[in-house]
N, C-alpha and C positions, 0 to 999 in steps of 0.2 A: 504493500500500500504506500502511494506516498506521501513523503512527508510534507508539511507546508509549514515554510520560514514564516516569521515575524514580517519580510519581505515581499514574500510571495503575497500573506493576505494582504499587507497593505497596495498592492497593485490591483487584488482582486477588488477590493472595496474602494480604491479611487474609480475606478473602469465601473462599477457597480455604480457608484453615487451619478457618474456624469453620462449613465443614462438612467439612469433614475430623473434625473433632472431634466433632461432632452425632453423626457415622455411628460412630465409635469406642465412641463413649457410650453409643451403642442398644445395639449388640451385647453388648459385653461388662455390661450390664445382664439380659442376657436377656431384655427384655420388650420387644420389638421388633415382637411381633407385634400387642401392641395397644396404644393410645395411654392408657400411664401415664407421665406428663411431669413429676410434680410430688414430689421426693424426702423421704423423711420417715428421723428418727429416732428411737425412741419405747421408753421403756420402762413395763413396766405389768405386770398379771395375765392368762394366757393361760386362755380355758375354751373348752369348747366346749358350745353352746347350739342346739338342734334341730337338727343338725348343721352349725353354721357355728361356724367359731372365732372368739373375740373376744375381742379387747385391751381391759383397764378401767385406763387410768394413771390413776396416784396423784390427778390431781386431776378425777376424775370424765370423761374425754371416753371414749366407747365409739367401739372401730374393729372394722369387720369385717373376715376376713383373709381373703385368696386364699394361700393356703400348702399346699404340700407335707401331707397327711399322718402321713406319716412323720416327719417334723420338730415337726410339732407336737405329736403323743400325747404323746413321753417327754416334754416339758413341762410339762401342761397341768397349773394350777393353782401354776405356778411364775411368779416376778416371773422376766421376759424380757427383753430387748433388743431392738428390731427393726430392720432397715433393710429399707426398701420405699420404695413411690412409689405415690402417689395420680394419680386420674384427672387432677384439674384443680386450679386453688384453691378454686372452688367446690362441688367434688364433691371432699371428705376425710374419706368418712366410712369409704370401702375400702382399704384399702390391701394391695397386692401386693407378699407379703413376698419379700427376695431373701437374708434372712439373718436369722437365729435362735438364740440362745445364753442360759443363763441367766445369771441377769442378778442378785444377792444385792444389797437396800437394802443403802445404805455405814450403817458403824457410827457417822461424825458427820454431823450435819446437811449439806450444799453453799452455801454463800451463794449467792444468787443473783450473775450477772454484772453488774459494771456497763457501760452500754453508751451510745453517742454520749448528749452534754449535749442534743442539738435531736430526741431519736428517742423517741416511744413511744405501746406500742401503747392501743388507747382498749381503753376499756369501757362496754356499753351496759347501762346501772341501770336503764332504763323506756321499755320500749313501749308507748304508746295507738295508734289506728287511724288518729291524724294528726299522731304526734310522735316522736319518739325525743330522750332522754335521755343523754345522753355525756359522761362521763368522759375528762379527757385529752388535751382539744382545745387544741393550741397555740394561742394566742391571741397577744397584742402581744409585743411584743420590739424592746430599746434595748441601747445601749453596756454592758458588764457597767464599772460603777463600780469594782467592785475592778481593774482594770488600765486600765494606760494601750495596751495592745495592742488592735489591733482586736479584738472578738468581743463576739459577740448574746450578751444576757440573754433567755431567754424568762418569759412566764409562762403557765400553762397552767388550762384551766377546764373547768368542767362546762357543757355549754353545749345548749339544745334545736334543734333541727332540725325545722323541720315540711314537710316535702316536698311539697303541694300547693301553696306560696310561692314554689315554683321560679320563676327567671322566665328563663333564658338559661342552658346549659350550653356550655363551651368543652374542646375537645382541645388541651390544652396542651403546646407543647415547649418545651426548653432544649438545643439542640444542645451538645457537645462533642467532642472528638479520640477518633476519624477522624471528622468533620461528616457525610459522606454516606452513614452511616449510624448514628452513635450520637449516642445526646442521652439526656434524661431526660423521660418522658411523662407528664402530669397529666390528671385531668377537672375542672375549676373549674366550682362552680355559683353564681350568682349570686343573690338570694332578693328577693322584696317583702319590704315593714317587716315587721317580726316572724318571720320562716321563718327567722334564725338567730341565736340572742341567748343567753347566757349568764346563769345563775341568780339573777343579779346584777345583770341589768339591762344588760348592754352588748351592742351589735350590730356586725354586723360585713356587710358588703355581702356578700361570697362566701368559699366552702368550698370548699378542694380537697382530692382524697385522691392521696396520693405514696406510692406503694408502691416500698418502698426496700431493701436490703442490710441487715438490723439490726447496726452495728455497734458491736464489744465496744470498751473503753476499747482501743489501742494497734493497731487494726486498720486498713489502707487499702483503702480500693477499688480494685478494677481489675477490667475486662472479662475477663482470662483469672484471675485468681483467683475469680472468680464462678461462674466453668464448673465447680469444684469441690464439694465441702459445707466451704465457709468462714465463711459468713454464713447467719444465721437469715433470716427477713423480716420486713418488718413493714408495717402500711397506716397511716400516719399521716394523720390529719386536724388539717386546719391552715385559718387564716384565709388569704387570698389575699393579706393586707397584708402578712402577715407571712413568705409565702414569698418574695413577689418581694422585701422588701426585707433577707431573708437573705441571696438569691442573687444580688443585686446590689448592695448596698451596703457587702453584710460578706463580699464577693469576692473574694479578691486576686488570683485569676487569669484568664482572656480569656475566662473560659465565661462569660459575664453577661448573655448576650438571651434574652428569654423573648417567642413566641410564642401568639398565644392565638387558635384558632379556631373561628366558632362550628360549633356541632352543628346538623346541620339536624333537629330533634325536631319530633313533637307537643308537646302540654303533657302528656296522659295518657304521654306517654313518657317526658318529664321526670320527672314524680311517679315512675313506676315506676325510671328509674335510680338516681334520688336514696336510694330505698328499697332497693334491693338493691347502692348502696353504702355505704353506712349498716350494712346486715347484714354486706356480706363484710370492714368493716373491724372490728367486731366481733367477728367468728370465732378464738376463741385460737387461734394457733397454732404453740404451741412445739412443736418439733421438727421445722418445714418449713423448708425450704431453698431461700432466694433463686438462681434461675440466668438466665445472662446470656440465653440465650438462650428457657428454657422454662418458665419462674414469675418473672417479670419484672416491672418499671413497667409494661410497655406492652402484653404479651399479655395481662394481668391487668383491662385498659379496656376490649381489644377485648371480653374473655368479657362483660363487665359491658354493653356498647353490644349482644353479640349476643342478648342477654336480652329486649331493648327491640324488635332489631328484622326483621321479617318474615324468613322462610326467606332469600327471593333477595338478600336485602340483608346477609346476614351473610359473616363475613371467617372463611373455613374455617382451623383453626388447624396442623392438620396438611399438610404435603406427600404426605408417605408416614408414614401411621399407626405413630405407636411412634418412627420414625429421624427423620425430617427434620422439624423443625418449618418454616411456615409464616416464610418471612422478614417478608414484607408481613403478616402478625400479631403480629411480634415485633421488628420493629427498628424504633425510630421515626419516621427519614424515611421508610421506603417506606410504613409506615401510614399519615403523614399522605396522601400520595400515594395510595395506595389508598382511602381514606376519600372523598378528594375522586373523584377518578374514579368513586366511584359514588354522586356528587352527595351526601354527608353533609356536608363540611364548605362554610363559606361562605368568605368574604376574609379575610385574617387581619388582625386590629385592627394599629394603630402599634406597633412591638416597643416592649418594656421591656428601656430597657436603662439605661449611669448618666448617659446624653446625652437622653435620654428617659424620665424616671421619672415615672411615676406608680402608684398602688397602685388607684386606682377604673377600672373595665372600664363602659366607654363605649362603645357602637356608634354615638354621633352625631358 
């Protein structure tokens, strides 16, 4: 018979709780029956237009509403409130309302929040048919000279992207506690000369996008506070020097290896991922909400990879549509593990870690 460590149950009972919770969270969502995974909350103008209802917040984004009726007539043409949940990250343009209230603009201005020093979202100034223009690209980052305390200075650039320069994309991990199934998940693309250079003239070998928890000045991370609406989200794009050498050398705690594996692409698939993450890190999205398990770092790559690739080759995101999401879509070791098994990823390069550093991605 066998035995079970102190260890073993504890992996059985974290795995136990978080779908214990998944299935809590469907239900009393009510939308259980069909897979809306991605929480939103939003406020704006309610109309109704050839008979569909639709939300116009304040700053221009139109959402179509699945809503009750009844709930929406005595509103309609009143600034609202809404809480609901979108299909996907990629698909936010519907949203399944689960609650409705009107909603009066405040009499002063809101400052905006301020939010982590190393966090923010880009914005894309200019599309051609072989380039993208971006706002907001973390770029280099040193010792901040104002303290003698460890911590990174960034600086941040507008920087082009041209995605036909792809040359190598990698599934990135950073495992941390519990290891056998949480980490933090990256796509890093690496470019020929010129496919990623800032407006200024400086290049940079590769791009990752870290899609993360956005969070406010004074807030901590953690896996079951995630499973709430505590954190926005957000897709940062970042140079690859400047992640690993955030995450490893301005680290002070054991999470510090970073794996990088490659993606088994075409190059036309390359080009096409590069572009549709380019777009979805573009996408504003205030009022979505980061969850541990179902708008996440890592089910947010898989959508992004299943975009690229053939029917039999994609990673179904649901178990049971609406309740269960997909583990192996959403927890990053079992993706890497699933990924491989269906022959996507290759060997994973020499880890980066601070016995091992380097910031250039070499497969020789």
């Amino acid at each position: 018979m066998k035995k079970y460590t102190m260890k073993s149950w504890f992996k059985t009972l974290m795995v136990f709780g978080i779908i214990c919770f998944n299935l809590q969270a469907s239900v009393t969502s009510k939308a259980y029956a069909e897979p809306y995974g991605v929480s939103y909350t939003l406020e704006g103008f309610i109309e109704k237009t050839e008979g569909v209802y639709v939300l116009t917040t304040e700053d221009g984004r139109v959402f179509s509403l699945i809503i009750d009726a009844k709930n929406a007539d005595s509103l309609l043409e009143h600034r609202v409130k809404i809480d609901g949940k979108a299909h996907r990250g990629d698909e936010i343009d519907t949203i399944k309302v689960e609650k409705i209230v009107d909603c009066p603009a405040p009499e002063n201005p809101i400052l905006p929040e301020e939010h982590a020093y190393y966090q923010r979202p880009v914005t894309i100034l200019e599309t051609t048919p072989d380039s993208f223009k971006v706002k907001d690209v973390r770029w280099s980052i040193c010792q901040d000279p104002a303290t003698s305390t460890l911590l990174a200075k960034h600086e941040w650039e507008t920087a082009v992207i041209k995605p036909e320069l792809v040359e190598n994309v990698y599934f990135t991990l950073k495992p941390f506690f519990p290891k056998f199934v949480a980490g933090h998940s990256m796509l890093v693309c690496t470019f020929k000369s010129g496919g990623f250079v800032t407006t200024t003239g400086k290049e940079a070998q590769a791009l990752a996008v870290s899609i993360e928890a956005y969070k406010k000045v004074g807030q901590s991370y953690g896996l079951i506070k995630c499973m709430k609406k505590n954190f926005d989200i957000v897709w940062n794009l970042v140079t690859w020097a400047n992640y690993a050498t955030l995450n490893v050398k301005f680290n002070l705690n054991k999470d510090t290896s970073l794996y990088l594996y490659p993606v088994k692409l075409s190059q036309e698939q390359k080009v096409q991922l590069v572009r549709e993450m380019v777009i979805q890190a573009g996408v504003n999205r205030q009022g979505e909400y980061y969850h541990t398990t179902r708008n996440n770092c890592t089910n947010n790559l898989v959508m992004l990879l299943n975009k690229v690739l053939p029917a039999e080759r994609q990673i179904k995101l649901w178990t049971i549509p609406g309740m269960v999401y997909n583990f192996r879509a959403t927890m990053p070791v079992l993706v890497v593990k699933k990924l491989t098994s269906l022959g996507l990823l290759g060997e994973a390069l020499p880890v980066v870690d601070p016995t091992h550093f380097t910031t250039d991605i070499s497969t020789k």
